[in-house]
C-alpha positions as CSV (number, residue, x, y, z in Angstrom):
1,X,125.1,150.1,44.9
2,X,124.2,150.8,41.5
3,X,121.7,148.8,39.5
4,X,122.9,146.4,36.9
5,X,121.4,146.6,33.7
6,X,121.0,143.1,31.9
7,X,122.1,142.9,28.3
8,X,121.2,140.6,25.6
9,X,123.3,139.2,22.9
10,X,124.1,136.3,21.3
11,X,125.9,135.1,18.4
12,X,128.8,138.0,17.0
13,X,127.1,140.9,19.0
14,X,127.9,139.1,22.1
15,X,131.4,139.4,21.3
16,X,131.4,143.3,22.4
17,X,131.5,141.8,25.8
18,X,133.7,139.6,25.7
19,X,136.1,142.5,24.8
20,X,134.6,144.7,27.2
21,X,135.6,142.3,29.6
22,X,139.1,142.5,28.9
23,X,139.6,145.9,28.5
24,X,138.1,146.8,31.7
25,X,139.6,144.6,33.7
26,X,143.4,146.0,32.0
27,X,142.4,149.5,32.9
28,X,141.3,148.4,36.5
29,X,144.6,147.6,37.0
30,X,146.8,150.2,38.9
31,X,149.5,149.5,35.9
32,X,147.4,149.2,33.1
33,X,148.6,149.3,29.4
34,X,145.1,151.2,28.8
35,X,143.6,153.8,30.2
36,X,139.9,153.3,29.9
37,X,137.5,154.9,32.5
38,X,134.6,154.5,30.0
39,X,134.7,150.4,29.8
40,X,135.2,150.6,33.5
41,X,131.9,152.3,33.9
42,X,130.4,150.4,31.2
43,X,131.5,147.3,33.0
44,X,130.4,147.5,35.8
45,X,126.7,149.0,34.6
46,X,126.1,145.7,33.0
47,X,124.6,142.8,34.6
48,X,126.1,139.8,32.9
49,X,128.3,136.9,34.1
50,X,131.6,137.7,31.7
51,X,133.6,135.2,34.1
52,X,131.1,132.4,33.3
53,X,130.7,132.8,29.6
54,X,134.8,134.0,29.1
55,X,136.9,132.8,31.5
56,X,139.3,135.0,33.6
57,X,140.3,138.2,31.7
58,X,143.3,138.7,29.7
59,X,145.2,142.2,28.4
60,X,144.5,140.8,24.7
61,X,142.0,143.3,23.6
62,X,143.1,145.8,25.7
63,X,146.5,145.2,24.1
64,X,145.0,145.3,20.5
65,X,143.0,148.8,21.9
66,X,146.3,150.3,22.9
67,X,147.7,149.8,19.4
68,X,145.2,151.3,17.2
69,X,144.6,154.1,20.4
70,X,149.0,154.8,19.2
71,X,148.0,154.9,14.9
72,X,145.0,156.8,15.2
73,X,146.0,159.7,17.4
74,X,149.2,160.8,15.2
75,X,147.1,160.7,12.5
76,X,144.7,162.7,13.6
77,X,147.2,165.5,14.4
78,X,148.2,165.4,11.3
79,X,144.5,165.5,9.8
80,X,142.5,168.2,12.0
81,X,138.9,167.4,11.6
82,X,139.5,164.4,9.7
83,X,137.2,161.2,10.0
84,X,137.6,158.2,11.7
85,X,135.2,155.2,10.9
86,X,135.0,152.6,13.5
87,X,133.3,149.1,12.2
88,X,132.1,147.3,14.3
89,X,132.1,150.1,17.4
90,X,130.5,147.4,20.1
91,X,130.9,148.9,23.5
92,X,135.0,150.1,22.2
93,X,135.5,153.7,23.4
94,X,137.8,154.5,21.4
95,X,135.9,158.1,20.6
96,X,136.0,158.6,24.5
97,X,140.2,157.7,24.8
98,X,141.2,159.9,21.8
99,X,139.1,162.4,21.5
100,X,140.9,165.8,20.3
101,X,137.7,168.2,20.4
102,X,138.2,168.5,16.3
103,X,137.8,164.7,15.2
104,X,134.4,163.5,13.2
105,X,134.0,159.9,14.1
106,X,131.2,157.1,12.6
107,X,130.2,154.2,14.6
108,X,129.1,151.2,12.7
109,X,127.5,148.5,14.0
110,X,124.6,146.1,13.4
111,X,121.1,147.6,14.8
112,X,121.4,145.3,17.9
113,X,125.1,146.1,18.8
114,X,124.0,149.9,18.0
115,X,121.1,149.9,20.5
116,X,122.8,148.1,23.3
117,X,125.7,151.0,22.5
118,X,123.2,153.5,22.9
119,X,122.3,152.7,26.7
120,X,125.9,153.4,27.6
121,X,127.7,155.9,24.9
122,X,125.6,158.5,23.6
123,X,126.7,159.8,19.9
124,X,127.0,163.3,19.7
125,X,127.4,165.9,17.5
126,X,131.0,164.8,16.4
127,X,130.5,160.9,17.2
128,X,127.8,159.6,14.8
129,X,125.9,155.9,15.6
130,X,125.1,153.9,12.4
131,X,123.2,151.4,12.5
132,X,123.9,149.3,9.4
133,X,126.3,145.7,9.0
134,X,129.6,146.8,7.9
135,X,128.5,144.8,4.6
136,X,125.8,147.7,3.9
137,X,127.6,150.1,2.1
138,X,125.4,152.7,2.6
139,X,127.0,153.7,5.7
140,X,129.6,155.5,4.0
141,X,126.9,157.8,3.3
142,X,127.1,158.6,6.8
143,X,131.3,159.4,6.3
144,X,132.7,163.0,5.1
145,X,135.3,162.4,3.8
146,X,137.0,166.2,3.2
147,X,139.8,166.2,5.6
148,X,140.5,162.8,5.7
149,X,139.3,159.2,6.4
150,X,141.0,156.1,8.5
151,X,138.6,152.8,8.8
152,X,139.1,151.1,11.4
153,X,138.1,147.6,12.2
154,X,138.9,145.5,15.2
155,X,137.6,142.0,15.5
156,X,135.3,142.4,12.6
157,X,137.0,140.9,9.1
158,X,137.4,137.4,10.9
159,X,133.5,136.8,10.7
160,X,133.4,137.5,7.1
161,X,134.1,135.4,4.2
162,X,137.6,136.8,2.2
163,X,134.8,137.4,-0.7
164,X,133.3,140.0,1.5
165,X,136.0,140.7,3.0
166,X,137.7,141.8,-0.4
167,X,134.4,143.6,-1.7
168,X,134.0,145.9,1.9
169,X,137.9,146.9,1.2
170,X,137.4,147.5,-2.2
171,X,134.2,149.9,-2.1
172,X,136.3,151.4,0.8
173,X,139.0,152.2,-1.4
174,X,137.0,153.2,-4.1
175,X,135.0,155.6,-2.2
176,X,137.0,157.6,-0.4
177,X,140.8,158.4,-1.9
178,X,143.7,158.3,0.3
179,X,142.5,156.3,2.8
180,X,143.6,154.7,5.9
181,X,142.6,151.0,7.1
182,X,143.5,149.2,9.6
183,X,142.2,145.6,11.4
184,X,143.7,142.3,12.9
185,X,143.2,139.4,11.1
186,X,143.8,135.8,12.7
187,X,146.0,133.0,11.2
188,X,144.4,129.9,9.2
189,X,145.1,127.3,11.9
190,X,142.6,129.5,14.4
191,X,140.1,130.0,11.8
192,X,139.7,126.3,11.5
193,X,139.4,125.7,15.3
194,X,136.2,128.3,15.6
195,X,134.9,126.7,12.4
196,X,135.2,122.9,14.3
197,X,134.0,124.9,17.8
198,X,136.2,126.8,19.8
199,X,134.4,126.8,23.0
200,X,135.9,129.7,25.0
201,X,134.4,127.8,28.6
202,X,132.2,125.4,28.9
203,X,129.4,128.0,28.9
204,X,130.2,129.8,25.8
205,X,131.6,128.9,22.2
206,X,133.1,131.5,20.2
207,X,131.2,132.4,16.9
208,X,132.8,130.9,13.7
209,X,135.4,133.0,12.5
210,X,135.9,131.9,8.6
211,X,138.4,134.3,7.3
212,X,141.8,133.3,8.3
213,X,145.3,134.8,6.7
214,X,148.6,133.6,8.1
215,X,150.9,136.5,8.7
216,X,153.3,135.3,5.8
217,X,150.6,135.8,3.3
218,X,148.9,139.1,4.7
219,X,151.3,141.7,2.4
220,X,150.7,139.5,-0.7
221,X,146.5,139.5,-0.3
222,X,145.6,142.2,0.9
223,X,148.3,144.4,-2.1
224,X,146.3,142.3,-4.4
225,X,143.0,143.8,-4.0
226,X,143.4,147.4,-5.3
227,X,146.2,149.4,-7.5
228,X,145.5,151.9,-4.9
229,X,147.2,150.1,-2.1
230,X,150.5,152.2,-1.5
231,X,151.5,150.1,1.9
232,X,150.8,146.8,3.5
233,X,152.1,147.2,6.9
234,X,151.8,144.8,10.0
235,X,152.0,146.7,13.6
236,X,153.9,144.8,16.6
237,X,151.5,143.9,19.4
238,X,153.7,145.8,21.6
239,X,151.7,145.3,24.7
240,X,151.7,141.9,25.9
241,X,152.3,140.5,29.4
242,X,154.5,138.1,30.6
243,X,155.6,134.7,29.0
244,X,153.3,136.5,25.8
245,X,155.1,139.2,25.9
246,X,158.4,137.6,25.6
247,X,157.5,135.1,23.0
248,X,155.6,137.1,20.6
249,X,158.4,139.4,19.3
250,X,160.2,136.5,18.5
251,X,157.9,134.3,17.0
252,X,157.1,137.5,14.8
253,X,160.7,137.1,13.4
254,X,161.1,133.5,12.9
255,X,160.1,132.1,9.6
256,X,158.6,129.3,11.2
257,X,156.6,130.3,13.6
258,X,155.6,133.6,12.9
259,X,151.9,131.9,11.2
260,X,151.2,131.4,14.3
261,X,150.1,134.4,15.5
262,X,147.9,137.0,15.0
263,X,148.0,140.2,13.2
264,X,147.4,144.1,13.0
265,X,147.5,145.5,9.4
266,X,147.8,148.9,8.7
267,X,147.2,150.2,4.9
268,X,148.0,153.2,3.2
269,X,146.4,154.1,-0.4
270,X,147.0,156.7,-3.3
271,X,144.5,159.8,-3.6
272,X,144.4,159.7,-7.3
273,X,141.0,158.6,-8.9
274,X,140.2,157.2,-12.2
């Protein structure tokens, strides 16, 4: 039997493993929505009690995986070579499921997420490990932007003030022309609950997530923040199971109830600079 390795984390960090969790538990499954050897191997390297501290795994991230896996890989047909930019990296293997052999691709991730990273995924020549807060601009240093540049950022923007939010999608913008975002944001009413203590099980308590945007709002903000922005779009969880997966197309229609959900935005933005 192979030896676990123990990993320490607390606060956001931790949260790579609560997704890892997830993931590779959906792509254990002989009718997974993701296929994900990598966070199987991962998973099972690491000596850590995910049950205790999260509960029994759900397709959620795996789901949310799956839908930036289906934006990024027809982009990147369409931009051989091109970068991709993935804040807040974690343990995600995205790199590993996409991978076309032409793709440059920037992890960044806070030194401590970064190092942990580094035990399990090693960058290469093509796959680049910064370790900087999304918040430290100088990682786009680290970004050629030539051919091409999508941002990605899942489970990230929730943590952040909107201030900060606003001011990473800005320089973003502002730095690189013709770029490509795209993150999940969650609606107000679940941003309070972290911020009064959402405690996932008795052993663990989710990090404060103080950035919330109901779904209704999303197209409004976020086209606000730059006369850049060509398209605000928000991208159907497509993935769900079960009861979820019944429920959540049609609370994404209905006035009402559609704030209640989460959601995946996808922006577009002009090339042409000042």
């Amino acid at each position: 039997m192979t030896k676990r390795a123990p990993v320490n984390l607390t606060g956001i960090p931790e949260t790579m493993l609560w997704t890892l969790h997830n993931r590779a538990s959906e792509a254990k499954r002989p009718d997974a929505i993701l296929r994900d050897p990598d966070a199987i191997r991962i998973y099972e390297s690491v000596r850590y009690d995910f049950e205790r501290s999260f509960g029994k795994p759900d397709g959620s991230h795996a789901m949310r995986s799956r839908v930036f896996d289906d934006a990024i890989r027809p982009w990147m047909a369409k931009h051989p070579g091109g970068t991709i930019v993935e804040l807040a990296a974690g343990l995600e293997t995205e790199f590993q499921r996409c991978d076309d052999g032409k793709v440059r691709w920037v992890c960044v991730d806070v030194p401590e997420a970064i190092a942990v990273r580094e035990r399990f995924l090693k960058a290469n020549e093509r796959c680049k490990h910064v370790s900087k807060s999304a918040l430290d601009f100088s990682w786009m240093d680290e970004v050629d932007g030539s051919r091409g540049v999508f941002v990605t950022a899942q489970g990230l923007l929730m943590y952040f003030h909107e201030r900060d939010v606003r001011r990473l999608f800005r320089a973003i913008v502002e730095r690189f022309p013709g770029v490509e975002l795209m993150f999940d944001v969650i609606p107000r009413w679940f941003s309070k609950k972290t911020l009064a203590g959402l405690r996932k099980t008795k052993h663990y308590t989710a990090p404060p997530m103080p950035w919330g945007v109901n779904r209704s709002e999303v197209k409004r903000l976020i086209g606000s923040w730059s006369p850049r922005i060509t398209s605000v779009e928000q991208v159907s969880f497509g993935y769900f199971r079960g009861v979820p997966g019944l429920l959540l197309p049609v609370f994404s229609k209905v006035p009402m109830l559609r704030d209640v959900i989460p959601s995946i935005v996808r922006v577009q933005t002009s090339r042409w600079t000042s």
